[in-house]
C-alpha positions as CSV (number, residue, x, y, z in Angstrom):
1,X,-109.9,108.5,-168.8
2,X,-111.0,110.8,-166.3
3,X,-110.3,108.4,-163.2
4,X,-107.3,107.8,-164.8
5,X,-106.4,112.1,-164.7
6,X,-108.1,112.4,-161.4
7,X,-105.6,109.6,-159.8
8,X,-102.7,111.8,-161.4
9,X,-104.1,114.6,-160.4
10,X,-104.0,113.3,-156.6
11,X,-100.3,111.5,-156.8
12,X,-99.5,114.8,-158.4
13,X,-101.1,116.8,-155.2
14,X,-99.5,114.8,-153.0
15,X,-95.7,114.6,-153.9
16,X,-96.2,118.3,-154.0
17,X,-97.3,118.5,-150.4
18,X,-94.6,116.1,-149.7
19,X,-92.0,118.8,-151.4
20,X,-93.5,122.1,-149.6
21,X,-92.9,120.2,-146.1
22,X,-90.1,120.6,-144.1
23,X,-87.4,118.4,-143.2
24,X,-88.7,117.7,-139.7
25,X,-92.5,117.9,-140.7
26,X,-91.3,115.2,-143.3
27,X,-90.2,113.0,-140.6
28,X,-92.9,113.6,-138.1
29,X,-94.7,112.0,-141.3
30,X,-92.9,108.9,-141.4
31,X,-92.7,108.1,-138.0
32,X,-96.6,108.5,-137.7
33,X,-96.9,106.8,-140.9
34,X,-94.7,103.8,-139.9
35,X,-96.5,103.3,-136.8
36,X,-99.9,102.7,-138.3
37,X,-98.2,100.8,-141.1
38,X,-96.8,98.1,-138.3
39,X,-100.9,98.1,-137.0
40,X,-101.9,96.8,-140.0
41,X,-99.0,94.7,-140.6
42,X,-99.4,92.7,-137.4
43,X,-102.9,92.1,-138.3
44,X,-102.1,91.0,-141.6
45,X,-100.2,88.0,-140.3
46,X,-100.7,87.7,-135.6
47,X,-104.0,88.4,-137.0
48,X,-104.8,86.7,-139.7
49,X,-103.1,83.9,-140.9
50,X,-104.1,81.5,-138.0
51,X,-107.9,81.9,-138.7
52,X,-106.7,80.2,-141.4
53,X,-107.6,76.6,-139.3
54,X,-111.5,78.0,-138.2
55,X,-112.8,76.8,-141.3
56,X,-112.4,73.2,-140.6
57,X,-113.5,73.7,-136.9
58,X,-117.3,74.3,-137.2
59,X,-119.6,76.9,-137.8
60,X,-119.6,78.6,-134.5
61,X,-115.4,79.1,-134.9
62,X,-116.1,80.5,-138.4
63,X,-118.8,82.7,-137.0
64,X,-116.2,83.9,-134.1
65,X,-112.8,83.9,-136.2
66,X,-115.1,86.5,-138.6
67,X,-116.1,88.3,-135.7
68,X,-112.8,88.6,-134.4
69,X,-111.4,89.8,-137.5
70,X,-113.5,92.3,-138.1
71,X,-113.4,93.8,-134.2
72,X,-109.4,93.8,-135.0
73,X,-109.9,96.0,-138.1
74,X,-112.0,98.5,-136.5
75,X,-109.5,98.7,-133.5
76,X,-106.4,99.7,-136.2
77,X,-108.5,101.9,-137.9
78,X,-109.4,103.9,-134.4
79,X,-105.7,103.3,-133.6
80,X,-104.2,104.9,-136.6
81,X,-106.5,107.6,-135.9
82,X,-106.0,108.2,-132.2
83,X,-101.9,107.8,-133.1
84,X,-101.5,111.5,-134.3
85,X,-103.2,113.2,-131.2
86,X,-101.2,111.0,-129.1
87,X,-98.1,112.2,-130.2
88,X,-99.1,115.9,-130.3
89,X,-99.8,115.1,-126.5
90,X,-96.8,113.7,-126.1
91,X,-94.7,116.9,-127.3
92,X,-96.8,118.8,-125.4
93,X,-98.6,120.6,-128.0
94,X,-101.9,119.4,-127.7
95,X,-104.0,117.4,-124.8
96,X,-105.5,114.0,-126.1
97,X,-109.3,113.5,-125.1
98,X,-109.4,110.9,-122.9
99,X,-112.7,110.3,-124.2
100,X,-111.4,108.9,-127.6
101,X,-109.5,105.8,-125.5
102,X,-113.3,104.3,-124.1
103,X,-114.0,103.1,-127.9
104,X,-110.5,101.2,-127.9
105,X,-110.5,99.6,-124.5
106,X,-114.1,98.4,-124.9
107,X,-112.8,96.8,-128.8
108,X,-110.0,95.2,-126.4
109,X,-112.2,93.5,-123.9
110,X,-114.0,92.7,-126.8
111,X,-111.1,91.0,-128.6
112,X,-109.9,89.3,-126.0
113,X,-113.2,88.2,-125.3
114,X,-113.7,86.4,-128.2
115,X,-110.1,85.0,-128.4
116,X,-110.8,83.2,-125.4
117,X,-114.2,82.1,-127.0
118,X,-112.4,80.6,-129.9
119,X,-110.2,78.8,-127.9
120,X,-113.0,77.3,-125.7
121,X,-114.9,76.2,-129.2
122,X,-111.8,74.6,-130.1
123,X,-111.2,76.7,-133.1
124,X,-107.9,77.3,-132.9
125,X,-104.7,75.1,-132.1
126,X,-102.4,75.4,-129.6
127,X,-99.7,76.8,-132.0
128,X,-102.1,79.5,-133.0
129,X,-103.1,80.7,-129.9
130,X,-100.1,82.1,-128.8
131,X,-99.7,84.1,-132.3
132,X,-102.7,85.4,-132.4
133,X,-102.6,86.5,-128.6
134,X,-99.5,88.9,-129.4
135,X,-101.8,90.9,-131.9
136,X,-104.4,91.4,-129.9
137,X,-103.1,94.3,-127.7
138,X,-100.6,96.2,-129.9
139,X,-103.2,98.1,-131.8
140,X,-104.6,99.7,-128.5
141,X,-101.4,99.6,-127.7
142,X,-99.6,102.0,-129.9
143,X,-100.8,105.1,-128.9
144,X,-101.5,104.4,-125.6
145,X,-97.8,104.2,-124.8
146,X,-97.5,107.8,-125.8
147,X,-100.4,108.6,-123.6
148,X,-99.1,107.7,-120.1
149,X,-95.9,106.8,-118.3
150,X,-93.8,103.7,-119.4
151,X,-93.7,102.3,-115.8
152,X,-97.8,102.9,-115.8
153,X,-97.9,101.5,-119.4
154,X,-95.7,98.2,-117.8
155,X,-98.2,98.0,-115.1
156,X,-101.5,98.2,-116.9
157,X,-99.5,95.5,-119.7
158,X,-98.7,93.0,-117.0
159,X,-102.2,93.7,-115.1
160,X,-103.9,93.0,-118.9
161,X,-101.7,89.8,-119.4
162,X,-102.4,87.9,-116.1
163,X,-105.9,88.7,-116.5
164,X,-105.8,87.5,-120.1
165,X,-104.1,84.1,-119.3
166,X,-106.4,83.8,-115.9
167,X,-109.5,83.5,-118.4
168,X,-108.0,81.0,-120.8
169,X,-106.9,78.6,-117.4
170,X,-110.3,79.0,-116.2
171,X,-111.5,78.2,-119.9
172,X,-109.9,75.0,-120.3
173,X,-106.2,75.9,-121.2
174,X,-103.0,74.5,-119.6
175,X,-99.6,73.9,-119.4
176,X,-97.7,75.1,-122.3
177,X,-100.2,76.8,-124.4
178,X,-100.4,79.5,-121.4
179,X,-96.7,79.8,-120.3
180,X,-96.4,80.7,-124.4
181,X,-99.4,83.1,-124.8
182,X,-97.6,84.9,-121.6
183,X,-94.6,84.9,-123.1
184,X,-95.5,86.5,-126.6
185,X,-98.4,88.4,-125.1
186,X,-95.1,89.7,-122.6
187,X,-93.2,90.3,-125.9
188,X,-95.3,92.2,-128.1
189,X,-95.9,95.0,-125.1
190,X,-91.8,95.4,-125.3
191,X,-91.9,95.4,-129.0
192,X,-94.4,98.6,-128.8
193,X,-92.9,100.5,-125.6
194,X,-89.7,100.0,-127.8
195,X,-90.9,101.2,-130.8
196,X,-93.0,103.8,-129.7
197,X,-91.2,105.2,-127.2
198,X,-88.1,106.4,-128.4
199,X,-89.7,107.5,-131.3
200,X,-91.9,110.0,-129.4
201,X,-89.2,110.7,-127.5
202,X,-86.8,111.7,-130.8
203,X,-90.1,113.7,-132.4
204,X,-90.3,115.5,-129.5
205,X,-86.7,116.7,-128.9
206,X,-86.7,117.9,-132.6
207,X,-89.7,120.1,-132.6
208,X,-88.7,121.6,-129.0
209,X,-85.0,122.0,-131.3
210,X,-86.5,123.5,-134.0
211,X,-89.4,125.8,-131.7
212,X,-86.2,127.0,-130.0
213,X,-84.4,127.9,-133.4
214,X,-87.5,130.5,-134.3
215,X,-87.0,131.8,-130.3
216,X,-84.0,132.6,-131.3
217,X,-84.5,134.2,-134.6
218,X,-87.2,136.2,-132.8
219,X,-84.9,137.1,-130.3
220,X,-81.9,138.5,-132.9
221,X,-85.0,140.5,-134.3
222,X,-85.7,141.8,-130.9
223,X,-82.1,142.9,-130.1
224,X,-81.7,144.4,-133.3
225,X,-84.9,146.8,-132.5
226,X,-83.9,147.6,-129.6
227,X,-80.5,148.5,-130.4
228,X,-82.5,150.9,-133.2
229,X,-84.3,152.6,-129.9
230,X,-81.0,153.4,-128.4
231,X,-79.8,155.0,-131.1
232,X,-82.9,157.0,-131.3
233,X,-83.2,157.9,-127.8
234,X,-78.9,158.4,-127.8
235,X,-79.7,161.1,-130.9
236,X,-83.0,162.8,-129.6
237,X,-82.5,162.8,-125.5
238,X,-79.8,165.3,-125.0
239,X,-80.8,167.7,-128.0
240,X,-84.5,167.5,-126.7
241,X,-83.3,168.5,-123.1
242,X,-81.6,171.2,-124.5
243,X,-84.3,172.6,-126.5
244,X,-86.6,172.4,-123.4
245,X,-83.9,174.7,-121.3
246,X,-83.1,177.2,-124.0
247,X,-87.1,177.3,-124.5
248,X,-87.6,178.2,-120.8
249,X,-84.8,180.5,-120.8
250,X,-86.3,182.3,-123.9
251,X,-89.5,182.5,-122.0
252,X,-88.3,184.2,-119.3
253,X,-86.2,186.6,-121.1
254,X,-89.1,187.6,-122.4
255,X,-90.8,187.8,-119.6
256,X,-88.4,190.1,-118.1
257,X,-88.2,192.7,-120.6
258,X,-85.1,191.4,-122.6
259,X,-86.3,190.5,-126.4
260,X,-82.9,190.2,-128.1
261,X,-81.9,187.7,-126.0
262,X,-84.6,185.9,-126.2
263,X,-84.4,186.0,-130.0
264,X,-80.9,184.8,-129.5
265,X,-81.8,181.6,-127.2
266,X,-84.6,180.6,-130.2
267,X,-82.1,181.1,-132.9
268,X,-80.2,178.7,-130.7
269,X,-82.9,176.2,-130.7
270,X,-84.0,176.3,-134.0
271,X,-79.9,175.5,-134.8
272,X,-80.4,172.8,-132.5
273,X,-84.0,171.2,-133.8
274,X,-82.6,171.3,-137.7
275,X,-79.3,169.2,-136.5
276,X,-81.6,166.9,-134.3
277,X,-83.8,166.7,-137.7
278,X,-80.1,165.7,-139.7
279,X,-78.8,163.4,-137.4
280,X,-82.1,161.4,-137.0
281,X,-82.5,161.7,-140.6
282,X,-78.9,159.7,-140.5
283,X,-80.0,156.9,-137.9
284,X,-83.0,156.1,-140.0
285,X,-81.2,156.4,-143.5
286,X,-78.2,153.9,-141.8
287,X,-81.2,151.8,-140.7
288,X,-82.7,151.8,-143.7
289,X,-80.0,151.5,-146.5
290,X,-77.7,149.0,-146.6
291,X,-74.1,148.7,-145.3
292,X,-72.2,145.7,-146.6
293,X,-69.7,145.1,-143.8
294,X,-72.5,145.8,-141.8
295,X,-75.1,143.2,-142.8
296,X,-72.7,140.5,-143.8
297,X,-71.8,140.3,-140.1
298,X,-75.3,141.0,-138.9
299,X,-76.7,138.3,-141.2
300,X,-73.7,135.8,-139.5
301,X,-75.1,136.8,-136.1
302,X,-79.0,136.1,-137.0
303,X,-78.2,132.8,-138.6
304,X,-76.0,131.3,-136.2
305,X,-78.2,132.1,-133.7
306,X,-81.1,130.1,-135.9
307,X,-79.0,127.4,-135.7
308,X,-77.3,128.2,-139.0
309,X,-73.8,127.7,-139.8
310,X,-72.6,130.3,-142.5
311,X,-69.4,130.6,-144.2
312,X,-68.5,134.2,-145.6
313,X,-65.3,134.3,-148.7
314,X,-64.2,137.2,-150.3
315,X,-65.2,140.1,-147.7
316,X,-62.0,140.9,-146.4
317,X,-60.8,141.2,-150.4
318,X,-61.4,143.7,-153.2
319,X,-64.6,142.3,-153.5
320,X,-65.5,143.4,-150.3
321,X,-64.0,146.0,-148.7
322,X,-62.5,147.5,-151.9
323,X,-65.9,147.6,-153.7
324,X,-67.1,151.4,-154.4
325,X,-69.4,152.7,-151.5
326,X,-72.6,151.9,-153.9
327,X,-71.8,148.2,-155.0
328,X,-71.7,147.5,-151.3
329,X,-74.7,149.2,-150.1
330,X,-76.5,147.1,-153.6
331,X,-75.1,143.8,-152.7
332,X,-75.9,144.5,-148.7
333,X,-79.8,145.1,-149.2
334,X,-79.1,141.9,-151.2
335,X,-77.3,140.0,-148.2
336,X,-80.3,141.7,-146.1
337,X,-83.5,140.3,-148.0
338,X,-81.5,137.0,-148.5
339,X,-80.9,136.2,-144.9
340,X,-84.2,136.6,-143.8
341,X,-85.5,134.9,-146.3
342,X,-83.5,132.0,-144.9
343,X,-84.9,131.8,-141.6
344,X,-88.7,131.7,-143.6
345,X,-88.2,129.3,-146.0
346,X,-87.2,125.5,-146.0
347,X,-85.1,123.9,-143.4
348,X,-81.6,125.0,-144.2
349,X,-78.6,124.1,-141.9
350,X,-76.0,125.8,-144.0
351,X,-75.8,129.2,-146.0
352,X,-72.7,130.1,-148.0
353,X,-71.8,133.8,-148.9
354,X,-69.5,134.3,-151.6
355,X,-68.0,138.0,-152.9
356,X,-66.3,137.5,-156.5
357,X,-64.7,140.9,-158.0
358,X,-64.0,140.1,-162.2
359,X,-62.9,143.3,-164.1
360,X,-65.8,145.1,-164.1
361,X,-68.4,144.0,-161.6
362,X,-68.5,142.3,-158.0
363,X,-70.6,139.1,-157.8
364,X,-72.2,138.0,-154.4
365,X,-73.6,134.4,-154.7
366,X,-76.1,133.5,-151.5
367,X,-76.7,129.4,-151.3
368,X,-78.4,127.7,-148.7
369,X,-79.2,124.0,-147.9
370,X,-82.6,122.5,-147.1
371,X,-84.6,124.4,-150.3
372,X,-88.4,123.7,-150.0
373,X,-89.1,123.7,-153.5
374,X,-90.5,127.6,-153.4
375,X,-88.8,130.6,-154.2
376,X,-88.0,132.1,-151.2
377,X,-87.4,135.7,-152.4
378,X,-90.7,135.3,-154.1
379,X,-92.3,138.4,-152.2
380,X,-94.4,139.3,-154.6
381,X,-94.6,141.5,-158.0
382,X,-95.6,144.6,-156.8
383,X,-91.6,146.1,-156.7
384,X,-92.4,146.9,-152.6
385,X,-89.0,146.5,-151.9
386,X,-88.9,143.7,-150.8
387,X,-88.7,139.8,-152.5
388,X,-86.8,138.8,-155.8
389,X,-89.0,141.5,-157.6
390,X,-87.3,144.5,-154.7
391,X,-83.8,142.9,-155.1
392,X,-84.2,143.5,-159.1
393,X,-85.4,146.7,-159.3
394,X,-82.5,147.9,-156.8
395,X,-80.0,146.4,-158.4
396,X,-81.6,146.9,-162.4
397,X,-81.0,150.9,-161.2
398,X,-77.5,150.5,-161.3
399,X,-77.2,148.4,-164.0
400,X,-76.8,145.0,-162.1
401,X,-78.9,142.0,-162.3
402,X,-80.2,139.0,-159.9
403,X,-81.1,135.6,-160.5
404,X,-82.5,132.8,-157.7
405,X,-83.2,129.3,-158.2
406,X,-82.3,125.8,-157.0
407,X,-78.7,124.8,-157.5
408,X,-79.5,120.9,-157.1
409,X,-78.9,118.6,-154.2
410,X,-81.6,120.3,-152.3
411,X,-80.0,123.8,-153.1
412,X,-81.2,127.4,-153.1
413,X,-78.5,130.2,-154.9
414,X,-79.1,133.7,-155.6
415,X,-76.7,135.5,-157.8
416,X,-76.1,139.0,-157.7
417,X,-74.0,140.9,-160.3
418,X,-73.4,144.9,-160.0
419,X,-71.4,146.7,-162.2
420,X,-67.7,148.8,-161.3
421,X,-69.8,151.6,-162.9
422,X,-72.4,151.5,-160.1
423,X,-70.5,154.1,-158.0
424,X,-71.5,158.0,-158.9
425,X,-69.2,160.2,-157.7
426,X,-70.8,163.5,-156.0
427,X,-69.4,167.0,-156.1
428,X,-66.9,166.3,-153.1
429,X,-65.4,163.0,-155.3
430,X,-67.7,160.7,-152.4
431,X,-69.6,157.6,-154.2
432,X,-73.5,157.4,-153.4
433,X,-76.1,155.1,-154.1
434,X,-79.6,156.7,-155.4
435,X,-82.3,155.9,-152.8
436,X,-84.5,153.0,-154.2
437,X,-88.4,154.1,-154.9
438,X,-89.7,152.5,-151.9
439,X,-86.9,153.7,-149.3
440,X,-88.8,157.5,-148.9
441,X,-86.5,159.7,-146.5
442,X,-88.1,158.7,-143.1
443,X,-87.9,162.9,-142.8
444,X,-89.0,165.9,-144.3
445,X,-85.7,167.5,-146.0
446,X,-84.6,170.9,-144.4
447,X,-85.8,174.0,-146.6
């Protein structure tokens, strides 16, 4: 009964692993998977099925046919080892030691040294030899076509082949028995340059499609910082050149006997250093809370340039532009944390935005393709301010409430509702949102 629970256990673990991966890591998978499947399936039949004839050829063909076979299963096993560092050279993420090939091309003169044994003993027909000749290479043969050049890969197949077929003429083969081995031997190295190739080839293009989709996320992170500096520098570097000049000029007021000028000058640049404090009090609070307008077309721009197509509805309406001041900046922190999220989670090629006004609240639904079977809001309970537990306790102060969770068909959907009655009015009649607990003025407030 326990077997029975650990085998569950383990199918279990493993169609969960197969859920967190992503689209392209599943078929990186496959392909790898695929190719050591055909290793195995060659030697299963090119392999196998014509030592079914050594038994009635003597004992010395039986000893070699079981020789052979088991040489043959220990060069798949190295070759379905040696096929994933292959391809990682391939992409160029990682070299392959050469040093792991020496076991392999020592099993192949091996093989082929004991094919050509069998044949001289007799223990194998001349309908056999041909079949079994084919199978011989491709195991070594699979992830050394990743490894070098397909002309070099040609050269060293052709170089193999007349060798090969050399030995069995000298052996005591002729005619058509060799013109056949040559010409299957000749056809199993195009089956696995054919095979192989292109599939390295299309693994490769995807991950260098898919490392440049995070370069460009990076990048839209990058511009957005530095458009942050400009501001900052646009809001401090004339105010703090002016305070430097009034400074001096104070000084030397001073200096030269004339105090109430010199009052006047720091009055002057005490004005100055409280309205520098206000107005880079404003770039950090516009930074830091959220516009709607604002993010929905910076979330476009950072998608998009992650290879994401988005569709926005309903911003241009009520629900949109003529939302109160504090449902938009609510649903734009919700737009923020859900568009990043995006680029960290799954592998989606299409998000949808939606904004839905009803009578008295604004919905904003966020759904994306390629879900990875996590909750990718999930940033943790500790109400940081950011994740699904940030989201709720920003919108649960106004009243509104979130809920994320697959929508089927591979879906992700989060679902924001914030009441009409969201928007406080303050003394001047303007609607404001209350700063959330973990957005602390970036500033000390003027006294």
């Amino acid at each position: 009964m326990k077997g029975l629970r650990g085998v569950i256990g383990r199918v279990r673990g493993w169609r969960r692993g197969w859920h967190e991966r992503s689209k392209l890591q599943r078929i990186d998978l496959y392909t790898r998977v695929t190719l050591c499947s055909l290793v195995w399936l060659f030697l299963l039949t090119w392999g196998l099925l014509p030592l079914g004839t050594v038994f009635d050829r003597g004992a010395w063909a039986v000893a070699i046919g079981a020789t052979l076979l088991a040489v043959n299963v220990a060069q798949s096993v190295l070759s379905n080892v040696n096929v994933r560092p292959a391809f990682d050279q391939y992409r160029g993420a990682e070299p392959f030691p050469r040093r792991r090939l020496r076991l392999p091309a020592v099993l192949l003169v091996v093989l082929s040294g004991l094919l050509i044994a069998l044949m001289a003993v007799d223990g194998l027909d001349d309908r056999a030899l041909p079949v079994m000749a084919m199978d011989v290479p491709i195991a070594f043969g699979i992830p050394y076509a990743l490894l070098v050049p397909a002309r070099k890969f040609l050269l060293h197949a052709a170089a193999y082949i007349a060798a090969f077929v050399a030995l069995l003429a000298a052996f005591g083969g002729t005619g058509t028995p060799l013109l056949a081995t040559a010409l299957t031997m000749a056809l199993s190295t195009v089956l696995v340059i054919s095979s192989v190739r292109p599939s390295g080839w299309s693994l490769s293009v995807m991950w260098q499609a898919e490392e440049a989709r995070d370069m460009q996320a990076r990048l839209a992170v990058a511009e957005e910082r530095l458009r942050f500096g400009r501001d900052m520098h646009d809001v401090l570097g004339r105010n703090l050149s002016v305070i430097a000049l009034k400074s001096e000029l104070a000084v030397e007021l001073a200096q030269r006997g004339n105090p109430a000028a010199a009052v006047d000058q720091m009055v002057e640049v005490q004005r100055i250093a409280r309205a520098s404090q206000q107005e880079v009090r404003d770039v950090v609070r516009g930074y830091r809370e959220a516009d709607l307008p604002t993010e929905l077309m910076g979330a476009r721009g950072v998608l998009q340039a992650a290879g994401i197509s988005v569709t926005v509805e309903g911003a241009d309406g009520p629900a949109g532009i003529g939302a109160p001041a504090a449902v938009q900046a609510a649903l734009g922190w919700v737009v923020r944390e859900t568009a990043t999220n995006v680029l960290r989670h799954g592998d989606p090629t299409h998000c949808s935005i939606r904004l839905a006004r009803t009578r008295d609240a604004v919905v904003l639904e966020v759904e994306n393709d390629g879900a990875d079977g996590t909750d990718p809001l999930d940033g943790g309970g500790d109400g940081g301010g950011s994740g699904l537990a940030g989201l709720r306790e920003r919108l649960g102060a106004l009243g509104g409430t979130l809920t994320a969770g697959p929508a089927g068909d591979d879906l992700f959907r989060v679902t924001a509702t914030v009441p009409l009655t969201a928007a406080r009015p303050e003394p001047g009649g303007r609607p404001s949102l209350s700063p959330p607990s973990d957005a602390p003025s970036a500033l000390p407030e003027e006294r």
